[in-house]
C-alpha positions in Angstrom: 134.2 84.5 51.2 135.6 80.6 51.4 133.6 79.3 47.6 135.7 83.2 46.2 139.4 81.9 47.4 141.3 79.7 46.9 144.8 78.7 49.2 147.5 77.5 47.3 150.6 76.7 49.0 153.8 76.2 46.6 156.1 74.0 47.8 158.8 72.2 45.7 160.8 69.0 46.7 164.7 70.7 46.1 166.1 73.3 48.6 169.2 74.6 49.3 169.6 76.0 52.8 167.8 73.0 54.1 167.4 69.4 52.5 164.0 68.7 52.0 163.1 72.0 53.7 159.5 72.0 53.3 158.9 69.0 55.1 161.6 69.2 57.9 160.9 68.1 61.0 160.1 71.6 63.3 158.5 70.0 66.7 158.5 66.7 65.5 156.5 68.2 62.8 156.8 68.6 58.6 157.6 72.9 58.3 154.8 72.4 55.4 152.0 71.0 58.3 151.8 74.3 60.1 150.6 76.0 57.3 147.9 73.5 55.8 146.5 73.7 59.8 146.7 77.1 60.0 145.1 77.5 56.2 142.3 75.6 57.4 141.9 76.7 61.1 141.2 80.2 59.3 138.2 79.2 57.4 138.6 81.2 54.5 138.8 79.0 52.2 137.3 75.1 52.0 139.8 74.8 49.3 143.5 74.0 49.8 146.0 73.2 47.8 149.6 72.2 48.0 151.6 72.7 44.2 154.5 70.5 44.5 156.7 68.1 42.4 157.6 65.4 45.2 155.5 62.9 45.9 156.7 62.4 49.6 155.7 66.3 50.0 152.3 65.5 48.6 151.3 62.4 50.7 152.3 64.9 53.6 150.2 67.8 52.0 147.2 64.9 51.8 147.6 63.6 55.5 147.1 67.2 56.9 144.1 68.0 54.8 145.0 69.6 51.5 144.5 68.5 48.2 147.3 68.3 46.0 148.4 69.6 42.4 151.5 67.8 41.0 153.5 70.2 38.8 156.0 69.4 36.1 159.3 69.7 36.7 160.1 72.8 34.4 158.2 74.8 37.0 160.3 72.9 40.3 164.0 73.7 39.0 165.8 77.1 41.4 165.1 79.4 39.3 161.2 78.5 38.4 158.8 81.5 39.7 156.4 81.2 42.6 153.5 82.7 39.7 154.7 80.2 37.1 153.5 77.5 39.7 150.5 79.6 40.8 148.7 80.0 37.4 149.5 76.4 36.6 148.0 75.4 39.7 145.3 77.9 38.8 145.0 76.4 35.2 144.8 72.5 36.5 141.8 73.9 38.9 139.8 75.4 36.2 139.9 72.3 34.4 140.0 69.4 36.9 137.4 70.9 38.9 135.3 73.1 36.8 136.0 76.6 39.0 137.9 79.8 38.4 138.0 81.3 42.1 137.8 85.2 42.2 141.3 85.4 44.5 144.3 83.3 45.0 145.9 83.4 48.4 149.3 82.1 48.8 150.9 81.0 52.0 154.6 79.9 51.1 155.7 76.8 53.8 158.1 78.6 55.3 156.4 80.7 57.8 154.8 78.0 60.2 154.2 80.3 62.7 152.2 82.7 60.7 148.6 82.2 62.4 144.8 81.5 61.3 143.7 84.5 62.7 146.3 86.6 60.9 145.3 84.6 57.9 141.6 85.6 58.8 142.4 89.1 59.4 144.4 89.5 56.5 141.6 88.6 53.7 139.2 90.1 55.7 141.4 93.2 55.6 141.5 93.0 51.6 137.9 92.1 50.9 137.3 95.5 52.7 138.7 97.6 50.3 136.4 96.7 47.6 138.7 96.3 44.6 140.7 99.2 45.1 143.7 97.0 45.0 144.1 93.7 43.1 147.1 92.2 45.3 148.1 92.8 48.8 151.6 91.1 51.0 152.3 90.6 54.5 154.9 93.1 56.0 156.6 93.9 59.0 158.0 97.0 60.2 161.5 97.7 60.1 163.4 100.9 61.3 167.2 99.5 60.5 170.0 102.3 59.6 170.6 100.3 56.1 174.1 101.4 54.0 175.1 100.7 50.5 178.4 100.6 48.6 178.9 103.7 46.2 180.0 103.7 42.4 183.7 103.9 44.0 183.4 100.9 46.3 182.6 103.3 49.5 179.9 102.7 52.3 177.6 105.5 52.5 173.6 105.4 53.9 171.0 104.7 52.3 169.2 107.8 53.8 172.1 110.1 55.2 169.3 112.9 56.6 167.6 109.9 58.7 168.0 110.5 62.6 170.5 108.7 64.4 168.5 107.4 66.8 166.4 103.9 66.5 162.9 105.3 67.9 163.4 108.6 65.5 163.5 106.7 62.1 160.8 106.6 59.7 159.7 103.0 59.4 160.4 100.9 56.5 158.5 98.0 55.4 160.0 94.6 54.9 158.5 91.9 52.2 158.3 88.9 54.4 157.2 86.2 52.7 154.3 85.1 54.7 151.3 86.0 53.1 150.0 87.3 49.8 146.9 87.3 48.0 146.0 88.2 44.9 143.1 89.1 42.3 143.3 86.2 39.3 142.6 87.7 36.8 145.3 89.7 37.5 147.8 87.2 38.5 146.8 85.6 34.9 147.5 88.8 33.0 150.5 90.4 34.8 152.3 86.8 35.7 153.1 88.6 39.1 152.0 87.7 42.4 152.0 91.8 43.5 149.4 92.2 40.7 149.1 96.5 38.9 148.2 97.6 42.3 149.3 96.5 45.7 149.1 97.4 49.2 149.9 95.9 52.4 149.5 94.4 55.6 151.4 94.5 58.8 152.4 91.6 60.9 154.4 91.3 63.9 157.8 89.5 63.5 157.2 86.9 65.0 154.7 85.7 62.9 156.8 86.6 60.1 159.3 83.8 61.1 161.2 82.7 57.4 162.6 79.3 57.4 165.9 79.3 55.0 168.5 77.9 56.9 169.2 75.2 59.8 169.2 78.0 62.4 166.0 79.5 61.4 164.7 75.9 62.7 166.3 76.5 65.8 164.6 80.2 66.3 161.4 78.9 65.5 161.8 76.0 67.8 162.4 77.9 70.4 159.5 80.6 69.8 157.2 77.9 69.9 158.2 76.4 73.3 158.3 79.7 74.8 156.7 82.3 73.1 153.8 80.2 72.2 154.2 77.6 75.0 153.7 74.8 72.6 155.5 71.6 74.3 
């Protein structure tokens, strides 16, 4: 399956939450290093790619063992897409080195402790289903009591009939960010990373760990040193 995917992670130089987040220092460690060691502890792919527009992020990316793609900077600004960086990415590939790969899988920087196995597991999950879907997500389960606001400014649930209690709740299922892979050919003509037909894959929280702001640093420095045990 490694010579059909392709890993591309997207990471841009500018951040809001957290200057420089991408390659803050988690452990000692650049956020953006525990994915390129996770990508290729996994083995699914031999080819790894970081998109970025910083040149410090990209002699990271290189010292960890991915190549890099260098995008321009109207695909780096807030409001640029994830996809708009993934098909360039896929574009510069076709041409640079000569190869279309059957599947993109993306593994955004800010879920370090997202794990090669999972990774594993995942697009050996999706390769299963034999086409039947042409994009799949990470998710994690969530069985919250969410409310809204009402056209007259009012708090009411989102699902007034659910039961009161926790453990009685159907689950919901959280977008988080982790993992996604898609067929592209599909990312090329739909410009979206969920493709015409998606499905997903459960992961536990832990592993869903999102890096946005300075304390999310904190939570995942402590999951590692006692969670993981990792000193």
């Amino acid at each position: 399956m490694e010579n059909k995917i392709v890993a591309i992670i997207p990471a841009r130089g500018g951040s809001k939450g957290i200057p420089k987040k991408n390659i803050a220092l988690l452990k000692g460690k650049p956020l953006l290093a525990y994915t390129i060691e996770s990508a290729i502890e996994s083995m699914v792919t031999k080819e790894i790619f970081v998109s970025t527009d910083s040149e410090e992020i990209a002699e990271i990316s290189k010292k960890y063992g991915s190549k890099v793609i260098m995008r321009p900077a109207e695909l780096s600004h807030d409001t640029a897409s994830t996809e708009s960086a993934l098909i360039h990415a896929i574009e510069t590939i076709r041409q640079e080195y000569n190869w279309m790969p059957d599947y993109v899988l993306t593994l955004p920087p800010t879920s370090p402790l997202r794990s090669a196995k999972t990774i594993k597991e995942f697009v050996k999950y999706f390769l299963s289903l034999d086409g039947k879907y042409d994009a799949m997500l990470s998710l994690t389960v969530h069985r919250g009591d969410f409310w809204k606001k009402d056209s007259q400014g009012n708090f009411v649930r989102l699902f007034p009939d659910a039961p009161r209690r926790r453990q009685d709740r159907e689950p919901l299922y959280l977008e988080n960010s982790a993992i996604y892979i898609t067929k592209t050919e599909s990312l090329l003509i739909t410009n979206s990373i969920l493709g015409k037909h998606c499905t997903g894959f459960i992961i536990n929280d832990i592993e869903a760990t999102d890096i946005n702001e300075p304390i999310d640093l904190l939570w995942a420095e402590f999951l590692i040193e006692h969670v993981f045990n990792k000193k």
